[in-house]
PyMOL Python script that loads the backbone (N, CA, C, O; Angstrom):
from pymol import cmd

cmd.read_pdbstr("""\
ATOM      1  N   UNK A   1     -10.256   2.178   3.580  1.00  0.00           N
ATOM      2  CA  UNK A   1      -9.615   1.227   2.698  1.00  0.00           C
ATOM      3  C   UNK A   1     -10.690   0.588   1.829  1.00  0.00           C
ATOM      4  O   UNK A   1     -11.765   0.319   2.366  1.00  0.00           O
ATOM      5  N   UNK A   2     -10.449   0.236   0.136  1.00  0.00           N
ATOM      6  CA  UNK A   2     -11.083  -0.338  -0.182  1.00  0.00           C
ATOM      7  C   UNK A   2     -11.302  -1.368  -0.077  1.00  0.00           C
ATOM      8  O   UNK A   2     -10.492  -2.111   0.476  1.00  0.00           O
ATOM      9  N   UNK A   3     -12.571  -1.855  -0.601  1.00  0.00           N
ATOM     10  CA  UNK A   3     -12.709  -3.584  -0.337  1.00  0.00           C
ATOM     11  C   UNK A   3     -11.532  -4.406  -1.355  1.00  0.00           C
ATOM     12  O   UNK A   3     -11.630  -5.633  -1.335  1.00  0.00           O
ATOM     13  N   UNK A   4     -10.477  -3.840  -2.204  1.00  0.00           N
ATOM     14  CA  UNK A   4     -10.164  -4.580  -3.213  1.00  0.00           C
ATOM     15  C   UNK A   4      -8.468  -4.641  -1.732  1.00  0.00           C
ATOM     16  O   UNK A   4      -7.692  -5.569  -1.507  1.00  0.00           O
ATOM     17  N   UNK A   5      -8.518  -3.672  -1.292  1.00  0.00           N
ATOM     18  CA  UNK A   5      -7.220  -3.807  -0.876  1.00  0.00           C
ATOM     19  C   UNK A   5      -7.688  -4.081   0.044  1.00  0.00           C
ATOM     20  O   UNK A   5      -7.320  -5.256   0.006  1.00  0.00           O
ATOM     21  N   UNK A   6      -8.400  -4.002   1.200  1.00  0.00           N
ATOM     22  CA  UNK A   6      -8.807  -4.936   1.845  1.00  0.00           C
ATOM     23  C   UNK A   6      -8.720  -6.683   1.571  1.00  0.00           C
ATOM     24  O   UNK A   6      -7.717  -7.169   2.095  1.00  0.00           O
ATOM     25  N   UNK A   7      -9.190  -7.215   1.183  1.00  0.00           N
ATOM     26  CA  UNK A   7      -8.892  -8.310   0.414  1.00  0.00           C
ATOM     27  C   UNK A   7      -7.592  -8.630   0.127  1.00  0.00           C
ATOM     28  O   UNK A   7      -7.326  -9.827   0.231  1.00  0.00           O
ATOM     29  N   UNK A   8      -6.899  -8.053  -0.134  1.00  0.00           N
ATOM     30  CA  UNK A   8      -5.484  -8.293  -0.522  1.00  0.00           C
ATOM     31  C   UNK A   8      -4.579  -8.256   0.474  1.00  0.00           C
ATOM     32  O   UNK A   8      -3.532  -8.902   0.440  1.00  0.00           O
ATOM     33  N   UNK A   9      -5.006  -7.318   1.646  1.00  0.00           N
ATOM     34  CA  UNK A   9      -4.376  -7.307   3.221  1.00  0.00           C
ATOM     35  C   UNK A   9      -4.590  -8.691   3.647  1.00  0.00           C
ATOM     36  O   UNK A   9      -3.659  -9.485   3.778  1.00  0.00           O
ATOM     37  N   UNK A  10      -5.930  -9.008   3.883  1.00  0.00           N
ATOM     38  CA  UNK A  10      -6.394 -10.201   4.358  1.00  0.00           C
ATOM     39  C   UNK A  10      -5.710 -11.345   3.736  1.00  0.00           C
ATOM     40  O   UNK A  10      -5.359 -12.334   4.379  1.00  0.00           O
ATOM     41  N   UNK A  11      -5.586 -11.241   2.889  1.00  0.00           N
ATOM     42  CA  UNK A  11      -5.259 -12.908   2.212  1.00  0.00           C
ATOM     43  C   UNK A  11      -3.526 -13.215   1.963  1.00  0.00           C
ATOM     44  O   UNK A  11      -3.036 -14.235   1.477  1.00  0.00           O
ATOM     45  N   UNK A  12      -2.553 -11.561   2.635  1.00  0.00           N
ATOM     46  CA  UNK A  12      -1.530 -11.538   2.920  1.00  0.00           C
ATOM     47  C   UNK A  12      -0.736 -12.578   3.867  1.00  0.00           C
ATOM     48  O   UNK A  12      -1.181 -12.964   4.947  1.00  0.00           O
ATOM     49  N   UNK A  13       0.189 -12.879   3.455  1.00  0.00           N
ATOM     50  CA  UNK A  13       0.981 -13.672   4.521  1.00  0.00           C
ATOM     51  C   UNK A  13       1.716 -12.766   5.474  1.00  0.00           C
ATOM     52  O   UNK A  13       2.361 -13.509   6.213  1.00  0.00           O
ATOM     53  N   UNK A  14       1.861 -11.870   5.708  1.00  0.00           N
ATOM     54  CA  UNK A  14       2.887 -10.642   6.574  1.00  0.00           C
ATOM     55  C   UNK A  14       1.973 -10.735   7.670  1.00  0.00           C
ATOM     56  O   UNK A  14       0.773 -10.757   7.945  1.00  0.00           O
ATOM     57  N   UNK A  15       3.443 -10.793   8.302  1.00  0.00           N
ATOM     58  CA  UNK A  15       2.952 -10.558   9.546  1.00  0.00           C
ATOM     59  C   UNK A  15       1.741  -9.668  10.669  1.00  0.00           C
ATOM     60  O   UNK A  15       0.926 -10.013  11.525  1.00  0.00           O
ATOM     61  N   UNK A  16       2.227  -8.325  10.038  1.00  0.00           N
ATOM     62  CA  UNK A  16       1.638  -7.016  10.210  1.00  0.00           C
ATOM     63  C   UNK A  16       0.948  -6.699   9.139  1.00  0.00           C
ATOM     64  O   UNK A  16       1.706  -6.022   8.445  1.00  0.00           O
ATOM     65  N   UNK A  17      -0.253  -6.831   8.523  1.00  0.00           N
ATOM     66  CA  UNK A  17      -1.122  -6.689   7.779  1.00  0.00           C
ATOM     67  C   UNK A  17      -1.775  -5.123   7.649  1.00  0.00           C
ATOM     68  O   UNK A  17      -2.774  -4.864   6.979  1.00  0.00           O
ATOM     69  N   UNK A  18      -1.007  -4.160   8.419  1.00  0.00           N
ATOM     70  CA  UNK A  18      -2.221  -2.999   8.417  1.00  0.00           C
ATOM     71  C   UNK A  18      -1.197  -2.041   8.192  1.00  0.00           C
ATOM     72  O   UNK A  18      -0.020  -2.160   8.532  1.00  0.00           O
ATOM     73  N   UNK A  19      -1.841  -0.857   7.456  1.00  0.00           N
ATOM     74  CA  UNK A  19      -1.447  -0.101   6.821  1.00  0.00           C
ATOM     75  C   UNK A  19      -0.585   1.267   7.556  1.00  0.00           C
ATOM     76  O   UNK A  19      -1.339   1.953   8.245  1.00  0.00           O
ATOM     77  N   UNK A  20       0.835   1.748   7.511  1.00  0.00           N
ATOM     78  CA  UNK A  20       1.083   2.433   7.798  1.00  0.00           C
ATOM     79  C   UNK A  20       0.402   4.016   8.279  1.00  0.00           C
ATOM     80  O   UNK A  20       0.076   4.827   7.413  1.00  0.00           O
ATOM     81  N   UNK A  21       0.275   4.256   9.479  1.00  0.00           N
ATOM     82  CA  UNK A  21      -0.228   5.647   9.453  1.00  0.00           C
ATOM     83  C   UNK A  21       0.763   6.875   8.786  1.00  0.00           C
ATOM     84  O   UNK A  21       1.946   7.004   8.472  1.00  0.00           O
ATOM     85  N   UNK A  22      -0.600   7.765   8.773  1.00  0.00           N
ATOM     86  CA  UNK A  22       0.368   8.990   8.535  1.00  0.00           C
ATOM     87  C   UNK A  22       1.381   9.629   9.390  1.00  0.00           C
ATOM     88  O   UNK A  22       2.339  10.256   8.937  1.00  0.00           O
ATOM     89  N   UNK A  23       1.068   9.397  11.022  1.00  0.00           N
ATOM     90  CA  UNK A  23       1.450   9.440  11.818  1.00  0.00           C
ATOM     91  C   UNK A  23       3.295   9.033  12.234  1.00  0.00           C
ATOM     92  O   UNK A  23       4.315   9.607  12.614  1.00  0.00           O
ATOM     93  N   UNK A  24       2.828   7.724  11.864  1.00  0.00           N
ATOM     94  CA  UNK A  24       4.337   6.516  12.104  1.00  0.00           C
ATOM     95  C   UNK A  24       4.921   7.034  10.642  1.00  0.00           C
ATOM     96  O   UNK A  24       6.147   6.991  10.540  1.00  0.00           O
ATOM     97  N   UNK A  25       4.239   7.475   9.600  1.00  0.00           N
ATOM     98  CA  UNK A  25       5.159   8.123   8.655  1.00  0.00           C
ATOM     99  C   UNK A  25       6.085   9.318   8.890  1.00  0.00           C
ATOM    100  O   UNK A  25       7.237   9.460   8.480  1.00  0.00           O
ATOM    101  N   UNK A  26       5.547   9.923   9.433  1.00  0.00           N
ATOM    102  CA  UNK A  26       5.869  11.537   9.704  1.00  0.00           C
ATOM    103  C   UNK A  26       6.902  11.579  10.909  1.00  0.00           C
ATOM    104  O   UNK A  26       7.699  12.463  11.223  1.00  0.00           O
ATOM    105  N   UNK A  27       6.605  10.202  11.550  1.00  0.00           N
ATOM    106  CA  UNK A  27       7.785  10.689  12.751  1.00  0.00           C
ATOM    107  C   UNK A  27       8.910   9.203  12.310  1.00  0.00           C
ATOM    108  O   UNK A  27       9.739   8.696  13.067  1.00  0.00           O
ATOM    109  N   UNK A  28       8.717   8.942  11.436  1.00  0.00           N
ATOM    110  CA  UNK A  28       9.828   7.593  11.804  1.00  0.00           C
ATOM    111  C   UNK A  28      11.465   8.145  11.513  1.00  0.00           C
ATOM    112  O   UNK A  28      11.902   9.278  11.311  1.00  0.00           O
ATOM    113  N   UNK A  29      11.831   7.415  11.555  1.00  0.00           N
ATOM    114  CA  UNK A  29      13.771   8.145  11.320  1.00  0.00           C
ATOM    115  C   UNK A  29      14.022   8.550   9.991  1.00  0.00           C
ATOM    116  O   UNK A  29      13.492   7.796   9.174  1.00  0.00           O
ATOM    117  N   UNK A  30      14.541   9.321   9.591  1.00  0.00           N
ATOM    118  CA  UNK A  30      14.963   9.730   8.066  1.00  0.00           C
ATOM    119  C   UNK A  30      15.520   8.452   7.380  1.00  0.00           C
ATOM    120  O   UNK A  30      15.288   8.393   6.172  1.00  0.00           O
ATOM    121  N   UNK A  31      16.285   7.307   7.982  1.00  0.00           N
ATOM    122  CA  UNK A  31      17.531   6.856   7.264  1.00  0.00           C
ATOM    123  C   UNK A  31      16.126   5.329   6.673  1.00  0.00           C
ATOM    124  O   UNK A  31      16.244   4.561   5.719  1.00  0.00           O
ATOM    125  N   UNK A  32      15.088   5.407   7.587  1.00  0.00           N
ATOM    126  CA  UNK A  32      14.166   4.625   7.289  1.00  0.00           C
ATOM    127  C   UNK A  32      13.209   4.395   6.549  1.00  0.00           C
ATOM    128  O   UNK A  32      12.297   5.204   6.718  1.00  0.00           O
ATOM    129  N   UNK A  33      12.993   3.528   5.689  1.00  0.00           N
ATOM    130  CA  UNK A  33      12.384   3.540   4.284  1.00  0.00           C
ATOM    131  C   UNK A  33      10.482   2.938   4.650  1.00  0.00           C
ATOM    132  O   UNK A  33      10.554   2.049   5.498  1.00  0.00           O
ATOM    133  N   UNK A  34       9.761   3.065   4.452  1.00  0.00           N
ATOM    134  CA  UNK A  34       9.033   3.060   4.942  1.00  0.00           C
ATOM    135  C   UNK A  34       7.590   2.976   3.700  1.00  0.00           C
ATOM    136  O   UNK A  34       7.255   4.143   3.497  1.00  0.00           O
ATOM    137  N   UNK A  35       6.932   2.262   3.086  1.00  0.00           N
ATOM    138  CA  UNK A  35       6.139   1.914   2.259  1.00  0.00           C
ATOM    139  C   UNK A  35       4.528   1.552   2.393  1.00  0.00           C
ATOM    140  O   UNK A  35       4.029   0.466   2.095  1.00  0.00           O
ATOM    141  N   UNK A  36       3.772   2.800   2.951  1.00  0.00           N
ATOM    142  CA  UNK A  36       2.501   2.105   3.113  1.00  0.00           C
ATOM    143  C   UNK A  36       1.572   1.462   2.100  1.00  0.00           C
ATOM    144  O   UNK A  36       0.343   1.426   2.034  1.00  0.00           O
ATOM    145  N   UNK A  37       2.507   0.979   1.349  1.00  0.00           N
ATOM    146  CA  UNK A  37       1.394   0.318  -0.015  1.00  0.00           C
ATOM    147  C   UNK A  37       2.009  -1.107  -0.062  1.00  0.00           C
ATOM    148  O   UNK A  37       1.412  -2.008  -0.651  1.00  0.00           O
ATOM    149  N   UNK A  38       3.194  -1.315   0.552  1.00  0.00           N
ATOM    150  CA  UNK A  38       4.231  -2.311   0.389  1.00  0.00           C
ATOM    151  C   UNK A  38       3.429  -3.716   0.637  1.00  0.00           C
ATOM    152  O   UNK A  38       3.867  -4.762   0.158  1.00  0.00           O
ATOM    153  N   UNK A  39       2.298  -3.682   1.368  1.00  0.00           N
ATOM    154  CA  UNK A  39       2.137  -5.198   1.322  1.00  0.00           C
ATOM    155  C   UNK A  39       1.137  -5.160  -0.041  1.00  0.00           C
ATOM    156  O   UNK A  39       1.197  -6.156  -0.762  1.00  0.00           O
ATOM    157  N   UNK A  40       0.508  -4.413  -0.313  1.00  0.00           N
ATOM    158  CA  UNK A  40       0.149  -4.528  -2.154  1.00  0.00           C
ATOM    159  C   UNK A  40       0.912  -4.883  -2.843  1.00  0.00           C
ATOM    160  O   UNK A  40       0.800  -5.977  -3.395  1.00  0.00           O
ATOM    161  N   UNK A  41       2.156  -3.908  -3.082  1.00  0.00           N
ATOM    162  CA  UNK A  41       3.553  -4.195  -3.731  1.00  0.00           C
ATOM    163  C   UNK A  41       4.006  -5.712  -4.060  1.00  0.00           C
ATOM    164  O   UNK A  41       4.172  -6.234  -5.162  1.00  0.00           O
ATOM    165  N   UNK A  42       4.142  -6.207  -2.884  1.00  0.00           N
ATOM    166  CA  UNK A  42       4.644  -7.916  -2.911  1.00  0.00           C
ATOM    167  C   UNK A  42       3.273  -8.224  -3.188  1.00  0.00           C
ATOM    168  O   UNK A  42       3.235  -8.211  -4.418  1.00  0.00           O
ATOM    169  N   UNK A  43       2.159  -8.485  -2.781  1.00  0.00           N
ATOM    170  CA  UNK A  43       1.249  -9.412  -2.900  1.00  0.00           C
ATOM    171  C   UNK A  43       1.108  -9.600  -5.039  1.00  0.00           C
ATOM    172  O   UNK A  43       0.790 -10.608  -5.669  1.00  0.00           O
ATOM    173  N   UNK A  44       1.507  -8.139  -5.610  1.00  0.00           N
ATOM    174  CA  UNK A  44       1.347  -8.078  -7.253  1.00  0.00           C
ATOM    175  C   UNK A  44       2.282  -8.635  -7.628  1.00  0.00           C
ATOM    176  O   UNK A  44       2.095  -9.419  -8.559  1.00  0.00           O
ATOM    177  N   UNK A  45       3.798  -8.473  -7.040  1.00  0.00           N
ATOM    178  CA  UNK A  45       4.760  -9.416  -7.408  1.00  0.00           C
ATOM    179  C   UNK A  45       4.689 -10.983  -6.710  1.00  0.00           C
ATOM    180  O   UNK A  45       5.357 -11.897  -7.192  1.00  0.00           O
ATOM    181  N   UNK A  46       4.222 -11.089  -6.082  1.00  0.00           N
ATOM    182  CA  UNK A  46       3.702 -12.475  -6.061  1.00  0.00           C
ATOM    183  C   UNK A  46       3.113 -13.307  -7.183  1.00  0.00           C
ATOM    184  O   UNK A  46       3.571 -14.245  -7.835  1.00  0.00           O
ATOM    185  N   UNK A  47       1.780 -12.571  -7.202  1.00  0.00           N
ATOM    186  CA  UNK A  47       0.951 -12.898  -8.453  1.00  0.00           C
ATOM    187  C   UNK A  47       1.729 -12.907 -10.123  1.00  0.00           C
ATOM    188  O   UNK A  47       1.370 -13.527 -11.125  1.00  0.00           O
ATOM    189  N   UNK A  48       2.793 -12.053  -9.948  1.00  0.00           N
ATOM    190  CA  UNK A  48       3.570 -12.211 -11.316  1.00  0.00           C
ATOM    191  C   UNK A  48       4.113 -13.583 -11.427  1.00  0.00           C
ATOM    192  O   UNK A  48       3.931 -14.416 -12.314  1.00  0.00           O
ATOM    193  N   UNK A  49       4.873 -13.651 -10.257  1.00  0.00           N
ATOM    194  CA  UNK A  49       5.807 -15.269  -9.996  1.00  0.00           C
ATOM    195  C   UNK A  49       4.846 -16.561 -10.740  1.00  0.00           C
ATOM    196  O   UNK A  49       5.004 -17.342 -11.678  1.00  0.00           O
ATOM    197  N   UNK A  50       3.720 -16.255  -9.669  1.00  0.00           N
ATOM    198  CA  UNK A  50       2.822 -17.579  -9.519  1.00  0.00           C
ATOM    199  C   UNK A  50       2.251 -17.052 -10.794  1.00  0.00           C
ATOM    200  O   UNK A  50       1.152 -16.663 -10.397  1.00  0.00           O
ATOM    201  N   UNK A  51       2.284 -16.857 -11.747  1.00  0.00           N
ATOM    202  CA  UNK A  51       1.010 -16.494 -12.835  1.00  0.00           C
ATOM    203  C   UNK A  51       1.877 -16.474 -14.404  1.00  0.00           C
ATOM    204  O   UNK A  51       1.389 -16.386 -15.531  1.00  0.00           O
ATOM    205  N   UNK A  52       3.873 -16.633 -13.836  1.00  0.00           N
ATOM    206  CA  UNK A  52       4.448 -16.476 -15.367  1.00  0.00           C
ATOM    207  C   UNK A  52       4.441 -15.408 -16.118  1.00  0.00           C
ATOM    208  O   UNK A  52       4.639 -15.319 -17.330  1.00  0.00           O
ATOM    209  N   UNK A  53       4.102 -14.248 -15.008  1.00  0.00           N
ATOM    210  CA  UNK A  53       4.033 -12.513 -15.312  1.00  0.00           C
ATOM    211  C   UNK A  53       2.861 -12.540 -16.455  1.00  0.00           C
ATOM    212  O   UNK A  53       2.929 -11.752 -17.398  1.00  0.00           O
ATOM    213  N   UNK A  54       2.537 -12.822 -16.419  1.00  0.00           N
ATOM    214  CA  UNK A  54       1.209 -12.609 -17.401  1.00  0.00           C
ATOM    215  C   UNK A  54       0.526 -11.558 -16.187  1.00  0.00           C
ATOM    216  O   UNK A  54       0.413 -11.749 -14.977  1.00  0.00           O
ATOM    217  N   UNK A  55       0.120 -10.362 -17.047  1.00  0.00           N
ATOM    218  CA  UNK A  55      -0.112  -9.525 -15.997  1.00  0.00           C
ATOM    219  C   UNK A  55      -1.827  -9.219 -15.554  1.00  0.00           C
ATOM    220  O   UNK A  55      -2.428  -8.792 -14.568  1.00  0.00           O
ATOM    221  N   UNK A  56      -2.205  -9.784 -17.092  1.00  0.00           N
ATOM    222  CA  UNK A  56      -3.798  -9.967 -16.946  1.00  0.00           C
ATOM    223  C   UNK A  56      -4.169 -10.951 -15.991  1.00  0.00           C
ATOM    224  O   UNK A  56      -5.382 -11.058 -15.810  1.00  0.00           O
ATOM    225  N   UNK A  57      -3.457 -11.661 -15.368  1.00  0.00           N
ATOM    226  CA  UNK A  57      -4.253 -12.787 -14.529  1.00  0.00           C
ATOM    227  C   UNK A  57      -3.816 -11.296 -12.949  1.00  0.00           C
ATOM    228  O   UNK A  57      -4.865 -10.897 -12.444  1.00  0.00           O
ATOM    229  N   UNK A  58      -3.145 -10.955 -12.627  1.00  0.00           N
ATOM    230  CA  UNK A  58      -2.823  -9.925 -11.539  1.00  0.00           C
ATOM    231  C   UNK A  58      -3.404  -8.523 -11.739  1.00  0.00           C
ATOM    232  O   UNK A  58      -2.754  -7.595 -11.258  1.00  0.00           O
ATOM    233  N   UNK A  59      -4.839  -8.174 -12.552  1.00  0.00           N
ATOM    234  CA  UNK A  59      -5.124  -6.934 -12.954  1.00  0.00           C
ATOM    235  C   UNK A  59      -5.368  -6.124 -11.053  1.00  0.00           C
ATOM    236  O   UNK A  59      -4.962  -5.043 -10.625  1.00  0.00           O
ATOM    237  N   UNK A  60      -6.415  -7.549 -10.145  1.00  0.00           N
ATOM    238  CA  UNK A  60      -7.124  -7.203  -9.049  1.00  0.00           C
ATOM    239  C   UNK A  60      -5.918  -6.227  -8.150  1.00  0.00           C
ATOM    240  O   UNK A  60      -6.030  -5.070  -7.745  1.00  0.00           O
ATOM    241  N   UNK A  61      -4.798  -7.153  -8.031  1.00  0.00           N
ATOM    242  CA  UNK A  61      -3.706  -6.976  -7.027  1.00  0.00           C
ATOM    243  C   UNK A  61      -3.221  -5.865  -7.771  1.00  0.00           C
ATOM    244  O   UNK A  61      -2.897  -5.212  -6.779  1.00  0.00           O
ATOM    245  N   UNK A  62      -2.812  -4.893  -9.024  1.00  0.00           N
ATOM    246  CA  UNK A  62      -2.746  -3.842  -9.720  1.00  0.00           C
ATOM    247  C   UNK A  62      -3.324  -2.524  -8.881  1.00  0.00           C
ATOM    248  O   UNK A  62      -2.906  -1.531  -8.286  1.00  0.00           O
ATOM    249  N   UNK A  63      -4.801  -3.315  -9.305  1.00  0.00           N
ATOM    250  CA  UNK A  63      -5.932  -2.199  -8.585  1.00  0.00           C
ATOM    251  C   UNK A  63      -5.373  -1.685  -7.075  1.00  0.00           C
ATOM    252  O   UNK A  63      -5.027  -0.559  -6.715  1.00  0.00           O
ATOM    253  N   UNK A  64      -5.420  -2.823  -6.417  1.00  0.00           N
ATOM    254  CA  UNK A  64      -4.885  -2.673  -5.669  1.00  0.00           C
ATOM    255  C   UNK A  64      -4.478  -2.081  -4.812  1.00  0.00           C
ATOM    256  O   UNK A  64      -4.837  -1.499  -3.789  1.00  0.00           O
ATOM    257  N   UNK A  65      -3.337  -2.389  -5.582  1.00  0.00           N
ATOM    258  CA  UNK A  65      -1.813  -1.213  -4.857  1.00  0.00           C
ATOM    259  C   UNK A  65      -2.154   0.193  -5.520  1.00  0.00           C
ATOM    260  O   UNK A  65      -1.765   1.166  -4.874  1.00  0.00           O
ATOM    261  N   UNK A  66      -2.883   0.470  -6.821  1.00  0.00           N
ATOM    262  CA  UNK A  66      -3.127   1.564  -7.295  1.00  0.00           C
ATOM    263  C   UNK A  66      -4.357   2.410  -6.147  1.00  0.00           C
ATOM    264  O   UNK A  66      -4.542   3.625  -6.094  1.00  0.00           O
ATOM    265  N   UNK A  67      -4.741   1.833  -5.698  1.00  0.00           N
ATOM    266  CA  UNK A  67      -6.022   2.184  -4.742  1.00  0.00           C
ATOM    267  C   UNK A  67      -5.293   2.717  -3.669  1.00  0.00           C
ATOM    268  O   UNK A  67      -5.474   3.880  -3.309  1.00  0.00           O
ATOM    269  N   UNK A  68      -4.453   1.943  -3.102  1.00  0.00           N
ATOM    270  CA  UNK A  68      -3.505   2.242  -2.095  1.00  0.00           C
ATOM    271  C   UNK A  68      -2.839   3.429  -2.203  1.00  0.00           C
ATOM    272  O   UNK A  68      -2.972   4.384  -1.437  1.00  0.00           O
ATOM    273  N   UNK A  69      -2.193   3.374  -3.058  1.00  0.00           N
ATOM    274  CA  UNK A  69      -1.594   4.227  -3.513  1.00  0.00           C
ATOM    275  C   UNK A  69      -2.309   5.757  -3.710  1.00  0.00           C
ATOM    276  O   UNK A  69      -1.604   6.731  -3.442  1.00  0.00           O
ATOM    277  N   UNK A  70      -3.584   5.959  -4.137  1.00  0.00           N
ATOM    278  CA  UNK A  70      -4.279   7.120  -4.360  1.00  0.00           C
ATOM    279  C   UNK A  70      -4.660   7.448  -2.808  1.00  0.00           C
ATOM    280  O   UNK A  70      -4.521   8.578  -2.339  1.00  0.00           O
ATOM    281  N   UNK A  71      -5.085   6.492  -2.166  1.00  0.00           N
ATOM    282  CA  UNK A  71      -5.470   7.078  -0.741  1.00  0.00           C
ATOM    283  C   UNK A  71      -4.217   7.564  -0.138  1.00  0.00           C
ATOM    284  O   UNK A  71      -4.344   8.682   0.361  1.00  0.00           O
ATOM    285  N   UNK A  72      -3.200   7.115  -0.054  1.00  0.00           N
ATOM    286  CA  UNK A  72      -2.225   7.451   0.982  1.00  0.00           C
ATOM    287  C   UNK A  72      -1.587   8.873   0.101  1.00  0.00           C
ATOM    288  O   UNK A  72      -0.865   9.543   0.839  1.00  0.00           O
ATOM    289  N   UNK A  73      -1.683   9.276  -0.905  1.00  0.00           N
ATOM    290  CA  UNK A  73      -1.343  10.606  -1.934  1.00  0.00           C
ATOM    291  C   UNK A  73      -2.516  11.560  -1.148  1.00  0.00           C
ATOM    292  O   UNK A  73      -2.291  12.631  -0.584  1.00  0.00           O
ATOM    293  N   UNK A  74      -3.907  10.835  -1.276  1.00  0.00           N
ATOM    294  CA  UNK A  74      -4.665  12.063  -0.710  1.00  0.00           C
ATOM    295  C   UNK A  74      -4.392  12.537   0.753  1.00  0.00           C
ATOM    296  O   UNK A  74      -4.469  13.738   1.014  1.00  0.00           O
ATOM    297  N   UNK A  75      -4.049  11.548   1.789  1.00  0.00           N
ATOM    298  CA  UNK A  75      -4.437  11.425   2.766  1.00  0.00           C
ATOM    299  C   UNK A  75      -3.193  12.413   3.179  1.00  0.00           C
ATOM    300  O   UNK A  75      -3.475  13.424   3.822  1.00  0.00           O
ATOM    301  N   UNK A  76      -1.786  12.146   2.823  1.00  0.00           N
ATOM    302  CA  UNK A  76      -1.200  13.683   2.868  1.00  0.00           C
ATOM    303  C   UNK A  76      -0.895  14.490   2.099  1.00  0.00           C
ATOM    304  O   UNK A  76       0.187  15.075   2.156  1.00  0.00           O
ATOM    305  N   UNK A  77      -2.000  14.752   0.991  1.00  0.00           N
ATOM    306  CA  UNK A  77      -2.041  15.960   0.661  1.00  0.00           C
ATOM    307  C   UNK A  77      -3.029  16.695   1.393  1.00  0.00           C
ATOM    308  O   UNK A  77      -2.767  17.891   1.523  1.00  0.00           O
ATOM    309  N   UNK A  78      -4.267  16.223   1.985  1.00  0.00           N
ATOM    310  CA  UNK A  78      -4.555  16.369   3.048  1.00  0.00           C
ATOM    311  C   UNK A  78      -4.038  17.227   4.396  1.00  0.00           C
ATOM    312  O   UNK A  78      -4.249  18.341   4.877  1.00  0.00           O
ATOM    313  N   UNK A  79      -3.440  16.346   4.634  1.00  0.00           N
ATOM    314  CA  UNK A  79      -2.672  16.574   6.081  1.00  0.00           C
ATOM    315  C   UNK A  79      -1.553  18.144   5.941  1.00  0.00           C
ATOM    316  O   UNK A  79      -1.272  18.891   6.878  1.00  0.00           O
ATOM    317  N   UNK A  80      -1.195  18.253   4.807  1.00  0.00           N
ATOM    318  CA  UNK A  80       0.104  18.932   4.112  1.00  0.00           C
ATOM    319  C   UNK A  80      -0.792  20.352   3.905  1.00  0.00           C
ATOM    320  O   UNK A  80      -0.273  21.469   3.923  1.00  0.00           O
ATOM    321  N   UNK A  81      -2.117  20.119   3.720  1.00  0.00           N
ATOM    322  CA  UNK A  81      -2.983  21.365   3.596  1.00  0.00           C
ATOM    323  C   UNK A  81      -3.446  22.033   4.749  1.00  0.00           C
ATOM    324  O   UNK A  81      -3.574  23.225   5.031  1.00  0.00           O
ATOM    325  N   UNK A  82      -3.662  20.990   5.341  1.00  0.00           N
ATOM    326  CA  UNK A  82      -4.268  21.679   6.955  1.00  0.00           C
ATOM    327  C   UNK A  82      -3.066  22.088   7.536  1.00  0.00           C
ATOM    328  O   UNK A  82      -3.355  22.542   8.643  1.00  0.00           O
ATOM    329  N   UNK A  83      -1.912  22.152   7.352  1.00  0.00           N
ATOM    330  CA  UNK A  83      -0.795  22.033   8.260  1.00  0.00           C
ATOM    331  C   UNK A  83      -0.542  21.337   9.157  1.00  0.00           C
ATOM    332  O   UNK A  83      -0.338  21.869  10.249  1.00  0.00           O
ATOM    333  N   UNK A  84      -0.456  19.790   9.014  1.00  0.00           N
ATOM    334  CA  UNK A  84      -0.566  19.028  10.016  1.00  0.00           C
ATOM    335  C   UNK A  84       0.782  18.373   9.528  1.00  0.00           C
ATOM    336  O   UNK A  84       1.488  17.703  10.282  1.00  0.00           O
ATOM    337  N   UNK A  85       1.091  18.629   8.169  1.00  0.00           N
ATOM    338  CA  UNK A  85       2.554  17.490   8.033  1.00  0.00           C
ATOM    339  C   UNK A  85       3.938  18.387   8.397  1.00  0.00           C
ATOM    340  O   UNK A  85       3.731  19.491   8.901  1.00  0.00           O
ATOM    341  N   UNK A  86       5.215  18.012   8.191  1.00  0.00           N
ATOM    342  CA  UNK A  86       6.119  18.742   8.240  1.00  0.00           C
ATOM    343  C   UNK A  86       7.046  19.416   7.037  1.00  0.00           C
ATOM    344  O   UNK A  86       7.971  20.176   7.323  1.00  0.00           O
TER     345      UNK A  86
END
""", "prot")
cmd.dss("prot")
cmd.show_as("cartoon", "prot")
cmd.util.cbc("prot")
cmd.orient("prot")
């Protein structure tokens, strides 16, 4: 994890602060929606609220979830290569 989303975990109010595995992805129930970027997600819409959507003051929390977002793309495309996903 990067230090930017790092940071952004940390300074989260949620309960559960840590990032979905690939694991708990791959086996959870179909009907279940499931978002390992999701506490990025809110923490940027947060920053919209509190900031009057001005989006330049929320570029960090952007990064972010964009960071998030690229690792958990690699991490099973990854997995999807070795044959480890389903």
């Amino acid at each position: 994890m990067s230090d930017t989303t790092g940071t952004i975990r940390s300074l989260s109010q949620e309960k559960d602060a840590r990032r979905v595995t690939l694991s708990e992805f791959e086996n959870k129930k179909s009907s279940r929606f499931m978002d390992p970027c999701g506490i990025e997600a809110k923490e940027s819409y947060k920053c919209l609220d509190r900031n009057n959507y001005d989006k330049d003051r929320c570029s960090a929390y952007f990064a972010a979830y964009r960071e998030c977002k690229q690792m958990w793309v690699a991490e099973r495309r990854k997995a999807r290569l070795s044959g480890n996903s389903n």
